[in-house]
PDB file of N, CA, C and O in Angstrom:
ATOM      1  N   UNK A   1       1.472  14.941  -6.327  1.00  0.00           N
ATOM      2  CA  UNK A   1       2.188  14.358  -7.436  1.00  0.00           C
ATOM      3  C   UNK A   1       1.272  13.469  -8.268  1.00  0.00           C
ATOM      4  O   UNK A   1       1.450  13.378  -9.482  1.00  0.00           O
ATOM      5  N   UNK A   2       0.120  12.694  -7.534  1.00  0.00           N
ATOM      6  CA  UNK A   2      -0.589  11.637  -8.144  1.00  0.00           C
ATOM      7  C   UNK A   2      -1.370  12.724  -9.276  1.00  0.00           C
ATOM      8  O   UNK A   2      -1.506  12.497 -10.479  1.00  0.00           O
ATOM      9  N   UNK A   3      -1.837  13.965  -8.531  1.00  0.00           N
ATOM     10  CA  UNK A   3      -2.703  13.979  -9.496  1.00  0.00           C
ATOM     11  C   UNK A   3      -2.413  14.940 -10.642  1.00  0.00           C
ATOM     12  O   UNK A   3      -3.292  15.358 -11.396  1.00  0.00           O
ATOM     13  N   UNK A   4      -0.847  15.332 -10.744  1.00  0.00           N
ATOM     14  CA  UNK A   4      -0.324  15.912 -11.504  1.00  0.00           C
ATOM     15  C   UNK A   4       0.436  15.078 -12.924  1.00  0.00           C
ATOM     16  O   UNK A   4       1.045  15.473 -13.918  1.00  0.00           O
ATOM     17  N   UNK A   5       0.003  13.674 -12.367  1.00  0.00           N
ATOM     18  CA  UNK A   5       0.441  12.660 -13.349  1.00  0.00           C
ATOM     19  C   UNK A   5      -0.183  11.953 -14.453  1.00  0.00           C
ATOM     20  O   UNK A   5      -0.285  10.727 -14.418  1.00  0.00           O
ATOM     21  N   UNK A   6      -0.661  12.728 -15.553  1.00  0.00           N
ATOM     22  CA  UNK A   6      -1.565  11.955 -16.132  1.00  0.00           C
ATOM     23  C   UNK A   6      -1.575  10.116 -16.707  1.00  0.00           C
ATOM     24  O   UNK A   6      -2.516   9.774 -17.423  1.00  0.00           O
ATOM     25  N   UNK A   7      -0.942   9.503 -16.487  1.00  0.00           N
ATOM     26  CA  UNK A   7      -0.361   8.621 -16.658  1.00  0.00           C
ATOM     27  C   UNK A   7      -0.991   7.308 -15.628  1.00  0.00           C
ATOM     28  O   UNK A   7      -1.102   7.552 -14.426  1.00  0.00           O
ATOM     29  N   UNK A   8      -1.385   5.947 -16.146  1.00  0.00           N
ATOM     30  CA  UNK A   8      -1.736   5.012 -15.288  1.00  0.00           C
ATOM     31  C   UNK A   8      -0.445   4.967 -14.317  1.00  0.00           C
ATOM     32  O   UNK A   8       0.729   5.186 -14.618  1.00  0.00           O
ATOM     33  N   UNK A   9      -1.079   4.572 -12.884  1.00  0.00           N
ATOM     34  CA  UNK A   9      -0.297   4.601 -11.601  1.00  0.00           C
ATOM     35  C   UNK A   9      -0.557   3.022 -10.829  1.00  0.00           C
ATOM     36  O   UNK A   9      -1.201   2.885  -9.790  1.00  0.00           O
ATOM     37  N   UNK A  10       0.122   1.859 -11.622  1.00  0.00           N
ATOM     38  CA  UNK A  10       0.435   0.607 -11.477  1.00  0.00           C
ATOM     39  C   UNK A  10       0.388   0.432  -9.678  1.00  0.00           C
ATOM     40  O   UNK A  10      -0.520  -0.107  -9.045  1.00  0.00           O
ATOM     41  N   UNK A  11       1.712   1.092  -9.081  1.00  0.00           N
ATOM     42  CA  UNK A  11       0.983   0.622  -7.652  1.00  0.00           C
ATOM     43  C   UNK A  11       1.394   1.820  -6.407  1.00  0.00           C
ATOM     44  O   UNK A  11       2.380   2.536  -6.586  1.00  0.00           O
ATOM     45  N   UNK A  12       0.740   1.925  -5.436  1.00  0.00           N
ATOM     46  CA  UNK A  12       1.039   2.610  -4.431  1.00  0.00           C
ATOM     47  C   UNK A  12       2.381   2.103  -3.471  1.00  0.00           C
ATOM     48  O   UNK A  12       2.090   0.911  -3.370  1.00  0.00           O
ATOM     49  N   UNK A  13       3.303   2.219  -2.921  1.00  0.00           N
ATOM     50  CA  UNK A  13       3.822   1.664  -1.783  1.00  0.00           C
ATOM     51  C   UNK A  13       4.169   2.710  -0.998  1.00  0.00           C
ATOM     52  O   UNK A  13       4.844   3.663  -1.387  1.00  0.00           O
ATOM     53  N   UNK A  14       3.714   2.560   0.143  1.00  0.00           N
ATOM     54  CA  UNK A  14       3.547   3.627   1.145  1.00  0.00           C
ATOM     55  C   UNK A  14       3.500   3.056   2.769  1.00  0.00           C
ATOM     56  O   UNK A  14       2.778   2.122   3.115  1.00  0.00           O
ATOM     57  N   UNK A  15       4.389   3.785   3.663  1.00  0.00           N
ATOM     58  CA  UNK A  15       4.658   3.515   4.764  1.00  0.00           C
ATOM     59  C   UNK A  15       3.202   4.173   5.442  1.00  0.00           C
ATOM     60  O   UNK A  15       2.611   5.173   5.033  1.00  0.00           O
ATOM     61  N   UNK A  16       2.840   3.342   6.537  1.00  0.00           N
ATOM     62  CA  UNK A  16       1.389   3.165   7.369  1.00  0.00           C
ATOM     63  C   UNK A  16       1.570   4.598   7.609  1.00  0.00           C
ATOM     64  O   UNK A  16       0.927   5.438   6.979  1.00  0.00           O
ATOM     65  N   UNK A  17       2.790   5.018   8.881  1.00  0.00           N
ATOM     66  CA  UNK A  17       2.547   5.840   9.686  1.00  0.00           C
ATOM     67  C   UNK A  17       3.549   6.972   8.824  1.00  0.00           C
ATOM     68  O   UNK A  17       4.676   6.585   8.513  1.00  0.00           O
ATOM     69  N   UNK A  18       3.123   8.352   8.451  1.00  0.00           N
ATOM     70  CA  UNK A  18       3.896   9.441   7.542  1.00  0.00           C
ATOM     71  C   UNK A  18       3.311  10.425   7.877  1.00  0.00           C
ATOM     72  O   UNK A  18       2.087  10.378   7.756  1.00  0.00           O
ATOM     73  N   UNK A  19       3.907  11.651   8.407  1.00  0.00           N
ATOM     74  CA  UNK A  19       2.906  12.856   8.919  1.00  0.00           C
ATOM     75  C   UNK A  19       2.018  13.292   8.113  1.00  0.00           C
ATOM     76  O   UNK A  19       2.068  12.992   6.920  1.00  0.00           O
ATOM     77  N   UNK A  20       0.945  14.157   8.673  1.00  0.00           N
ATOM     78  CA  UNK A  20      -0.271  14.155   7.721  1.00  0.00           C
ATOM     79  C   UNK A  20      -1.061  12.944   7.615  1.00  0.00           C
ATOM     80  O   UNK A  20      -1.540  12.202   8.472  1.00  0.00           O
ATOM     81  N   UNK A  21      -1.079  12.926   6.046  1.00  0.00           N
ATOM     82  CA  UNK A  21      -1.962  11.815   5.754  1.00  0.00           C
ATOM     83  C   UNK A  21      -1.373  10.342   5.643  1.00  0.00           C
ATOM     84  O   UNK A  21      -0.465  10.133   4.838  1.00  0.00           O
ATOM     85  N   UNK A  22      -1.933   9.202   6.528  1.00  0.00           N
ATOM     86  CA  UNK A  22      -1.261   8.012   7.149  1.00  0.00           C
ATOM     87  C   UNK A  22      -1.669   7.523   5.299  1.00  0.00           C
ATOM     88  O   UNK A  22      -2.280   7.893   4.296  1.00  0.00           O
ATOM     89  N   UNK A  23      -0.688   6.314   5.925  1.00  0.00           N
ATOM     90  CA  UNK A  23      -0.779   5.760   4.314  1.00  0.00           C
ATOM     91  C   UNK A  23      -2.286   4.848   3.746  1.00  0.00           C
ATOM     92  O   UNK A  23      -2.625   4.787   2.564  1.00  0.00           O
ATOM     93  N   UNK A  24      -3.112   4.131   5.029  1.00  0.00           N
ATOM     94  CA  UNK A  24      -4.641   3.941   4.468  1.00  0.00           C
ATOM     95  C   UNK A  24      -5.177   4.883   3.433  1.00  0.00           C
ATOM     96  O   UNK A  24      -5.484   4.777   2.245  1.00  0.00           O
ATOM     97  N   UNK A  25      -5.175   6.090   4.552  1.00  0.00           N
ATOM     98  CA  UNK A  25      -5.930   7.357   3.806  1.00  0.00           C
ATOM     99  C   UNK A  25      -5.437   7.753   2.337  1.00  0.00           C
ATOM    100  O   UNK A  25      -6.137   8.216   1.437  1.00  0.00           O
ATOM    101  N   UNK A  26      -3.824   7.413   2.297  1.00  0.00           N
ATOM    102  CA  UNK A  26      -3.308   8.582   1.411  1.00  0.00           C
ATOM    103  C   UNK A  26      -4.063   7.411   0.158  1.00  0.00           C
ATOM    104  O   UNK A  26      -4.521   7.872  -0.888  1.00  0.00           O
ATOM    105  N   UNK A  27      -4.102   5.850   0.464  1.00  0.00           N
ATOM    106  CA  UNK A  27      -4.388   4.877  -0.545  1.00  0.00           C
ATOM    107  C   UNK A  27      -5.841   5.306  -0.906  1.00  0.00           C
ATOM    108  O   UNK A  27      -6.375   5.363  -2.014  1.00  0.00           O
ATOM    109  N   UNK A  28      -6.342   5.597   0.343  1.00  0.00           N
ATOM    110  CA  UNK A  28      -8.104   5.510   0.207  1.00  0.00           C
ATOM    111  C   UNK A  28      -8.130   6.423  -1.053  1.00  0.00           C
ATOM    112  O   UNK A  28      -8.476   6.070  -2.181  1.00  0.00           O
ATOM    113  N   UNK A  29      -7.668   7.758  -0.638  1.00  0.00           N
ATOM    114  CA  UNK A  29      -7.487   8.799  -1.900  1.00  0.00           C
ATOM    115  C   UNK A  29      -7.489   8.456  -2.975  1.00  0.00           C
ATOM    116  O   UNK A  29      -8.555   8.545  -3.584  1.00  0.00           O
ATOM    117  N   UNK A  30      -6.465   7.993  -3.569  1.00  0.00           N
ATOM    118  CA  UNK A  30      -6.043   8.029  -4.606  1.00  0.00           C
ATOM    119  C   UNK A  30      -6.897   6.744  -5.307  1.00  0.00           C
ATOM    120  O   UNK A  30      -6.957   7.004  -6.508  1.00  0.00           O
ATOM    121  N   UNK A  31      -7.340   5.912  -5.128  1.00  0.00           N
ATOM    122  CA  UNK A  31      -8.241   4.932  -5.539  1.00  0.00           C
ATOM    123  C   UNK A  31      -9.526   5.040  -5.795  1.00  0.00           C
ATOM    124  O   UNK A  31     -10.328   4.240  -6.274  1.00  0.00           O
ATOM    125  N   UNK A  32      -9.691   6.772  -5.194  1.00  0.00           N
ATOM    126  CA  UNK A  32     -11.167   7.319  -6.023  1.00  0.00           C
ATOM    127  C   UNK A  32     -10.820   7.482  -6.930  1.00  0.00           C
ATOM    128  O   UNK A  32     -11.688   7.061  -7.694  1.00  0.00           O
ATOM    129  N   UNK A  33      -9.745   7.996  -7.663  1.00  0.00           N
ATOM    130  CA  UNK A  33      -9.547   8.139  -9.119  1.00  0.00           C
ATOM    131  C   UNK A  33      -8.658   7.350  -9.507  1.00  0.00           C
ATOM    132  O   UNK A  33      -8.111   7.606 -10.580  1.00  0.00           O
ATOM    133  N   UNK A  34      -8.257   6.173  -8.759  1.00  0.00           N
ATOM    134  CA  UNK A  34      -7.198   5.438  -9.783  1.00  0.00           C
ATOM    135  C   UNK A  34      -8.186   4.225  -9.369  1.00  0.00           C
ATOM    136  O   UNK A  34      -8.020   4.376  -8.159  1.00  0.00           O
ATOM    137  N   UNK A  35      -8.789   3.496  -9.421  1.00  0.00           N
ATOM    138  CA  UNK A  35      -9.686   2.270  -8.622  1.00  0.00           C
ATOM    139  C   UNK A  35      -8.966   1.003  -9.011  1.00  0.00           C
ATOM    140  O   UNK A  35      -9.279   0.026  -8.331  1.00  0.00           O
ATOM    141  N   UNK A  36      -7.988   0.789 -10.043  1.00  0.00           N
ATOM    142  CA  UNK A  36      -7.335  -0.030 -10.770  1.00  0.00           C
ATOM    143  C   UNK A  36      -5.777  -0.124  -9.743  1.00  0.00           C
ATOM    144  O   UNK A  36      -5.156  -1.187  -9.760  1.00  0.00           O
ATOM    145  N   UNK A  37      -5.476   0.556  -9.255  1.00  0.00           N
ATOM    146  CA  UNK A  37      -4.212   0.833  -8.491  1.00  0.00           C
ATOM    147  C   UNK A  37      -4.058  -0.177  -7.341  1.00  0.00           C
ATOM    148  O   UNK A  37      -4.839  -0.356  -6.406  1.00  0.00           O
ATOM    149  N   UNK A  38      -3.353  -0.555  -7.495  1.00  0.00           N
ATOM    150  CA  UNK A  38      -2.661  -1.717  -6.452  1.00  0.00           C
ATOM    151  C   UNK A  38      -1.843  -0.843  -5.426  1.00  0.00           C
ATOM    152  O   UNK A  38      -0.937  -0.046  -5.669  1.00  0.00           O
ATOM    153  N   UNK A  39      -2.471  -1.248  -4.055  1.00  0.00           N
ATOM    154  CA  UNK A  39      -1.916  -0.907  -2.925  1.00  0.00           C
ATOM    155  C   UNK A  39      -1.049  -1.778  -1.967  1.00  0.00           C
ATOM    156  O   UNK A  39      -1.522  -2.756  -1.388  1.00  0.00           O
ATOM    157  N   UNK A  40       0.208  -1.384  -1.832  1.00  0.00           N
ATOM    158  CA  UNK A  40       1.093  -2.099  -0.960  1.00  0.00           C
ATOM    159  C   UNK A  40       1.306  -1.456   0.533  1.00  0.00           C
ATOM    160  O   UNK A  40       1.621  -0.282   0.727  1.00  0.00           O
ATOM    161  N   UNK A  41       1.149  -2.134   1.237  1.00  0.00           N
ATOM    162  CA  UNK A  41       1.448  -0.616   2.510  1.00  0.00           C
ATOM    163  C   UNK A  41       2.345  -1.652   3.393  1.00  0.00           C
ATOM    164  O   UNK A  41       2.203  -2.866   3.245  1.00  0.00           O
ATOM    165  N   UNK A  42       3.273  -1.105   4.315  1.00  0.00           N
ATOM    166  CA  UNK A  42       4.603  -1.245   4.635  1.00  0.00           C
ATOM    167  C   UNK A  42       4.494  -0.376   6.324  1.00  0.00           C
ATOM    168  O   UNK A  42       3.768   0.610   6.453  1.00  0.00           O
ATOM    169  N   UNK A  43       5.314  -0.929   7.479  1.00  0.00           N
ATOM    170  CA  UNK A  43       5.536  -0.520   8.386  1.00  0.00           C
ATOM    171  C   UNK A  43       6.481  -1.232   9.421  1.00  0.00           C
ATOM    172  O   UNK A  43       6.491  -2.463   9.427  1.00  0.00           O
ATOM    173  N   UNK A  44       7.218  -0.585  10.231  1.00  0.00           N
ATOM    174  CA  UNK A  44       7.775  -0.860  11.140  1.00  0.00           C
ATOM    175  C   UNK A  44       7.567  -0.958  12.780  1.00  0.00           C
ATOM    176  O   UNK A  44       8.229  -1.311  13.755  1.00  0.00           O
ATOM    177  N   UNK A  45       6.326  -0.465  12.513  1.00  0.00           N
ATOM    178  CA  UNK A  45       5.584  -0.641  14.029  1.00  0.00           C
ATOM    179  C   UNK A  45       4.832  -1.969  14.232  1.00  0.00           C
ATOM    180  O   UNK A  45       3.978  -2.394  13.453  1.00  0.00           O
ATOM    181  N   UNK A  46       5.168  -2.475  15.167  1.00  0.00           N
ATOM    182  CA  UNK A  46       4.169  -3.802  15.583  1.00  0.00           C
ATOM    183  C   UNK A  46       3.304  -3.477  15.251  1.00  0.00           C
ATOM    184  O   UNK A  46       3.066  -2.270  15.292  1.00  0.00           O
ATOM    185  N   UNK A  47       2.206  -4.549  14.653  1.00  0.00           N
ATOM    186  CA  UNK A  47       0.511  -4.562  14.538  1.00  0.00           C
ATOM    187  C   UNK A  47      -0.437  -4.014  15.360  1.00  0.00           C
ATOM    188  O   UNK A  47      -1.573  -3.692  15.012  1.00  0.00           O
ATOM    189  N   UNK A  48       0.263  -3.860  16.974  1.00  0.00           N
ATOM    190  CA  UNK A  48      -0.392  -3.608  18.302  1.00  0.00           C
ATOM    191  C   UNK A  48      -0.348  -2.011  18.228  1.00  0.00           C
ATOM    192  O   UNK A  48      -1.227  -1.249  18.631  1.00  0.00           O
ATOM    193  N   UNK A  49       0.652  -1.729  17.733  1.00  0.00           N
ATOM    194  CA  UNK A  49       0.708  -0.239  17.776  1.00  0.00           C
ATOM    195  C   UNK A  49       0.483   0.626  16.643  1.00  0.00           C
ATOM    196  O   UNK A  49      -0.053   1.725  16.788  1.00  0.00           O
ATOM    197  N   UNK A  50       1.051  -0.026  14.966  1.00  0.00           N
ATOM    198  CA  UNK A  50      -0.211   0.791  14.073  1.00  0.00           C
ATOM    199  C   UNK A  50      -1.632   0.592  14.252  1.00  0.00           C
ATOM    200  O   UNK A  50      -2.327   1.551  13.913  1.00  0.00           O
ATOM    201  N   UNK A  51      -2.283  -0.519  14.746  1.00  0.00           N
ATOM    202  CA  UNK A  51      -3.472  -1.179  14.914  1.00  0.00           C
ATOM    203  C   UNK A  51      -3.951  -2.125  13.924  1.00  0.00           C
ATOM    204  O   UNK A  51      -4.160  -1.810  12.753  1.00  0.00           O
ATOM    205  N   UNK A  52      -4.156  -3.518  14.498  1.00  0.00           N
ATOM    206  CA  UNK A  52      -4.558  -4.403  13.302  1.00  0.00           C
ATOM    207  C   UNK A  52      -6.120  -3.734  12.771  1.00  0.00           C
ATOM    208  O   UNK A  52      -6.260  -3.810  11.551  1.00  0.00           O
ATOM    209  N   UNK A  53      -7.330  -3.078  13.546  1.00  0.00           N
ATOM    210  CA  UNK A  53      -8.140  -2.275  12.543  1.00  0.00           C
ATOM    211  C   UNK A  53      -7.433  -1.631  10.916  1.00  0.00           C
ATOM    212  O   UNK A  53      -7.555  -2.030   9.757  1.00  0.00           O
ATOM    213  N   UNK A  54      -6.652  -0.429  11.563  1.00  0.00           N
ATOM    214  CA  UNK A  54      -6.027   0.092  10.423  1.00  0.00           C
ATOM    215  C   UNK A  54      -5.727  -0.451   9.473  1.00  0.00           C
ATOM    216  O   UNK A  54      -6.105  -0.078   8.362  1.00  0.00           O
ATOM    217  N   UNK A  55      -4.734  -1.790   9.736  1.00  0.00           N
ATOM    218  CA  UNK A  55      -3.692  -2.564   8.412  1.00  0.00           C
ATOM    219  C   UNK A  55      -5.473  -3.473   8.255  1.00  0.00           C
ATOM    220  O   UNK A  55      -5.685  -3.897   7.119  1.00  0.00           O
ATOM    221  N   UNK A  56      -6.156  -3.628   8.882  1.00  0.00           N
ATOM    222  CA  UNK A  56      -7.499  -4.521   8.463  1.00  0.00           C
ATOM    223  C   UNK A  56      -8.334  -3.632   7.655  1.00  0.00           C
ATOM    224  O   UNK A  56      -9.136  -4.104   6.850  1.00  0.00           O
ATOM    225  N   UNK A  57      -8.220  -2.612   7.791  1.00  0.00           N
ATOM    226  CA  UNK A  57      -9.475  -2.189   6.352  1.00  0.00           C
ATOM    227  C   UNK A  57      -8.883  -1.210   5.305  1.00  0.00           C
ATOM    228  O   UNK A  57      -9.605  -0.653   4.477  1.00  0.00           O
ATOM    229  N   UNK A  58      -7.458  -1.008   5.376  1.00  0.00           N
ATOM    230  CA  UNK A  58      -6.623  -0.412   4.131  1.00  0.00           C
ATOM    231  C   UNK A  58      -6.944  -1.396   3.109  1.00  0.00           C
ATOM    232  O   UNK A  58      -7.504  -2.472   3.316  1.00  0.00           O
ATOM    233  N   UNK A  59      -6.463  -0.847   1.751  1.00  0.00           N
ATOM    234  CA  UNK A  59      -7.006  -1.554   0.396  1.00  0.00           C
ATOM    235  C   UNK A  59      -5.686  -2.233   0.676  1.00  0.00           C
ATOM    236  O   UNK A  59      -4.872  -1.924   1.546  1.00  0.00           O
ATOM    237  N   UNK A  60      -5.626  -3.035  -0.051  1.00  0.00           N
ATOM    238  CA  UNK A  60      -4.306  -3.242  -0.911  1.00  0.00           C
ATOM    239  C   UNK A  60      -3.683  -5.103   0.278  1.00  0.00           C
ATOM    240  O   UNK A  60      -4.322  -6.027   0.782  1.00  0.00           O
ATOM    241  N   UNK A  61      -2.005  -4.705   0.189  1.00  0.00           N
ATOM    242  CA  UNK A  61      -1.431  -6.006   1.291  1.00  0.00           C
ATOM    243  C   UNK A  61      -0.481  -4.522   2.108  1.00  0.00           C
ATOM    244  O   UNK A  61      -0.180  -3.344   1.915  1.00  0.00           O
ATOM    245  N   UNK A  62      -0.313  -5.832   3.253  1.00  0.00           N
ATOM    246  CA  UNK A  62       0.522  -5.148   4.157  1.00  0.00           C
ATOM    247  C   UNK A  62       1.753  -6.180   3.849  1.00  0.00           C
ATOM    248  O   UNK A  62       1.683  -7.337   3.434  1.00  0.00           O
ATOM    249  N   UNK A  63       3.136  -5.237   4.250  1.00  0.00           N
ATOM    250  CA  UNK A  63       4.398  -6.022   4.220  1.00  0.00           C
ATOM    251  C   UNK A  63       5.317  -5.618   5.392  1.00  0.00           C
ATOM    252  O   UNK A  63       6.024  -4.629   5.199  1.00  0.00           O
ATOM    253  N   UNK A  64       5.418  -6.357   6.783  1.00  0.00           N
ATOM    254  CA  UNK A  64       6.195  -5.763   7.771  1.00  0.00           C
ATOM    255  C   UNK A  64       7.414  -5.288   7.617  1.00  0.00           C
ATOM    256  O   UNK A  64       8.166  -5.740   6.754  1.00  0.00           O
ATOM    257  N   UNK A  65       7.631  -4.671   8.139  1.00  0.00           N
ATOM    258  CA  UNK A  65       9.420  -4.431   7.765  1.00  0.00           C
ATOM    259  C   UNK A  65      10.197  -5.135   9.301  1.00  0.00           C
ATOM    260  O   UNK A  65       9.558  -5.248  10.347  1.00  0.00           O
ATOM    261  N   UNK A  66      10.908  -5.336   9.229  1.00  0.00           N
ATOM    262  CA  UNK A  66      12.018  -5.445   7.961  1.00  0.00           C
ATOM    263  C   UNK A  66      11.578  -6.429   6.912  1.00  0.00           C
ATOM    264  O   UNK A  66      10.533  -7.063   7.057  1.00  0.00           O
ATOM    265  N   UNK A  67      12.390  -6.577   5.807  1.00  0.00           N
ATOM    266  CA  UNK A  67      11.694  -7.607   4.780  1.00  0.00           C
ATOM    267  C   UNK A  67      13.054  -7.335   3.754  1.00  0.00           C
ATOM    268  O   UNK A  67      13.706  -6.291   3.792  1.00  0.00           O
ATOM    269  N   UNK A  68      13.307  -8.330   2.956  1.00  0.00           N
ATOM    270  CA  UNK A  68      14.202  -8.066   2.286  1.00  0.00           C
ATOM    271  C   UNK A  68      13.484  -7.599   0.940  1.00  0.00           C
ATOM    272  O   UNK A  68      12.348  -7.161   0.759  1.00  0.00           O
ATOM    273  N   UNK A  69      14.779  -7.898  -0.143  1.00  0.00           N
ATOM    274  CA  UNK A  69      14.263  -7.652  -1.373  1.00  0.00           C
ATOM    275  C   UNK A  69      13.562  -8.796  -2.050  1.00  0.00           C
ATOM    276  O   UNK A  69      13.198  -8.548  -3.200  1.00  0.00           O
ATOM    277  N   UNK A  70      13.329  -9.841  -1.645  1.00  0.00           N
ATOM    278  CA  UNK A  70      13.125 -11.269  -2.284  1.00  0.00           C
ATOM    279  C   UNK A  70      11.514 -10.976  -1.403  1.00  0.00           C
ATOM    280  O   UNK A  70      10.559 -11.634  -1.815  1.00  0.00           O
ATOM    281  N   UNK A  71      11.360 -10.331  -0.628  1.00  0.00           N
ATOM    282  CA  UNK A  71      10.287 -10.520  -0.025  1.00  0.00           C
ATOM    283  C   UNK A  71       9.528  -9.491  -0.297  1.00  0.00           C
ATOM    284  O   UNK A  71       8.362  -9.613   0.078  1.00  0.00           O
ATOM    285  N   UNK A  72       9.918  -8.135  -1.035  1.00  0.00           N
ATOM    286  CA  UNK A  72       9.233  -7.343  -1.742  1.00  0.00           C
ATOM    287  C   UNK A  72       9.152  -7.660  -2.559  1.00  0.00           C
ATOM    288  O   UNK A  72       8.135  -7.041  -2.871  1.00  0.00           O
ATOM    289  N   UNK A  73       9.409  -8.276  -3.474  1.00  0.00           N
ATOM    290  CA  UNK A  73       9.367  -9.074  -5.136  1.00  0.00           C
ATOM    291  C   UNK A  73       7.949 -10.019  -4.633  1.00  0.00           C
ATOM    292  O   UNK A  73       6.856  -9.951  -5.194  1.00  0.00           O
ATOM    293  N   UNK A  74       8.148 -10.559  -3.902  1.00  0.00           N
ATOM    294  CA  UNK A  74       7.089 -11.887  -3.218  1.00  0.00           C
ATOM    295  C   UNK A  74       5.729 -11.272  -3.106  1.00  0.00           C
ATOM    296  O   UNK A  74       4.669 -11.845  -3.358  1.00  0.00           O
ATOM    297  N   UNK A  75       5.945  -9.530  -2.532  1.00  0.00           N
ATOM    298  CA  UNK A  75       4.392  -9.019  -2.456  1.00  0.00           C
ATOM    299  C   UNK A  75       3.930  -8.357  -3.212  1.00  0.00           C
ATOM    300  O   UNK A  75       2.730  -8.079  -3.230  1.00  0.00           O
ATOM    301  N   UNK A  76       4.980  -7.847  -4.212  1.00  0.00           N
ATOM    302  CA  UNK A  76       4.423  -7.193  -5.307  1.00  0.00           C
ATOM    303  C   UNK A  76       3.861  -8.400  -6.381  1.00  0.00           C
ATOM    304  O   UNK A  76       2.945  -8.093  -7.144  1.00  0.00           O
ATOM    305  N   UNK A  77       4.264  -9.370  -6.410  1.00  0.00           N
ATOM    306  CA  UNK A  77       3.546 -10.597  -7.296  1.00  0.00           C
ATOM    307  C   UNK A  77       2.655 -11.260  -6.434  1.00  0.00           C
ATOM    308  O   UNK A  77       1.935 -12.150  -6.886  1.00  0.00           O
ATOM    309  N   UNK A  78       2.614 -10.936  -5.239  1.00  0.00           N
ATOM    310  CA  UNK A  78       0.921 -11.474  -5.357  1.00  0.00           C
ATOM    311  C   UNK A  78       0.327 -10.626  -5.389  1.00  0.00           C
ATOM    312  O   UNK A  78      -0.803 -11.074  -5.194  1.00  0.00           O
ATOM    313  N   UNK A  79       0.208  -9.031  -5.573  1.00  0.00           N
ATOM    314  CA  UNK A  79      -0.142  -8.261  -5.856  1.00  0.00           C
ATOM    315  C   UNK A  79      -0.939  -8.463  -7.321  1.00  0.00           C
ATOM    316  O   UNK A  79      -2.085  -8.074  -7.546  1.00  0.00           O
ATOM    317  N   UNK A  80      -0.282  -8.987  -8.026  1.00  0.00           N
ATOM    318  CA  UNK A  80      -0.335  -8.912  -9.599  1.00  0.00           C
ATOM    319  C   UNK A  80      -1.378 -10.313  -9.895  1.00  0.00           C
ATOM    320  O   UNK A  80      -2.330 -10.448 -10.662  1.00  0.00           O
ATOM    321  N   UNK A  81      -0.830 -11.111  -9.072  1.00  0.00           N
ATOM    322  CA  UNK A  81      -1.600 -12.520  -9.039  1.00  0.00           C
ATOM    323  C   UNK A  81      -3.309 -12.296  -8.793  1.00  0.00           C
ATOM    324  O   UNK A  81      -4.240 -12.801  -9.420  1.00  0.00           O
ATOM    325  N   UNK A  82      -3.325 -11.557  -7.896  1.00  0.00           N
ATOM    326  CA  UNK A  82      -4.293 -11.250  -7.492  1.00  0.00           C
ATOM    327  C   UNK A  82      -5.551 -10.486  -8.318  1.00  0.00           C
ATOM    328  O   UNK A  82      -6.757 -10.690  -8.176  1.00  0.00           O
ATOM    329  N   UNK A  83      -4.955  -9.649  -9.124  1.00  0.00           N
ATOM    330  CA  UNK A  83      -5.455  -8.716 -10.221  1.00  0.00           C
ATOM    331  C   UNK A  83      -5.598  -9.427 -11.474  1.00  0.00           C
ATOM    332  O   UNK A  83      -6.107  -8.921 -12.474  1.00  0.00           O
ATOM    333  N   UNK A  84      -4.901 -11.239 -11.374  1.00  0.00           N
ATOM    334  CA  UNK A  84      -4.689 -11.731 -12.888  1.00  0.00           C
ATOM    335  C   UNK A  84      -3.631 -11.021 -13.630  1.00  0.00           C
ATOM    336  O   UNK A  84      -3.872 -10.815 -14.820  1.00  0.00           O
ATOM    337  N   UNK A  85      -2.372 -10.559 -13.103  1.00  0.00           N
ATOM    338  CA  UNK A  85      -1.313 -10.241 -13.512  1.00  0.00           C
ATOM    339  C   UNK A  85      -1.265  -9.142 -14.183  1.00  0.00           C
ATOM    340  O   UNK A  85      -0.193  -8.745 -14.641  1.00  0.00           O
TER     341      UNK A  85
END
């Protein structure tokens, strides 16, 4: 879909663990050609069991789940903060 989109692609949010390609990778991807793209990545597995390596060298933030909506608003702006908005 990414690369059928010609269109800037503001941010990724993507669950860690998704068959195939885990969500690091699917970010790693797409940031060869989007390098501007803000990565959010998201999971429900303890840290012990996706692996803090993994959530440690993905681009972007991690956001555990559960999490509400006030707390996805919270990581997508420091997302933005981060970039200088």
């Amino acid at each position: 879909m990414a690369s059928a989109h010609e269109g800037r692609i503001d941010l990724l949010f993507s669950d860690v663990v998704m068959p195939g390609l885990r969500g690091p990778g699917l970010a790693a991807a797409l940031q060869r050609s989007r390098p501007d793209m803000r990565v959010l990545l998201t999971s429900g597995y303890a840290a012990d069991v996706v692996g803090q390596r993994t959530i440690a060298s993905a681009p972007g933030q991690f956001l555990a789940k559960p999490y509400t909506p006030s707390m996805l608003a919270a990581a997508v702006a420091r997302l933005l903060e981060e970039d200088g908005g």
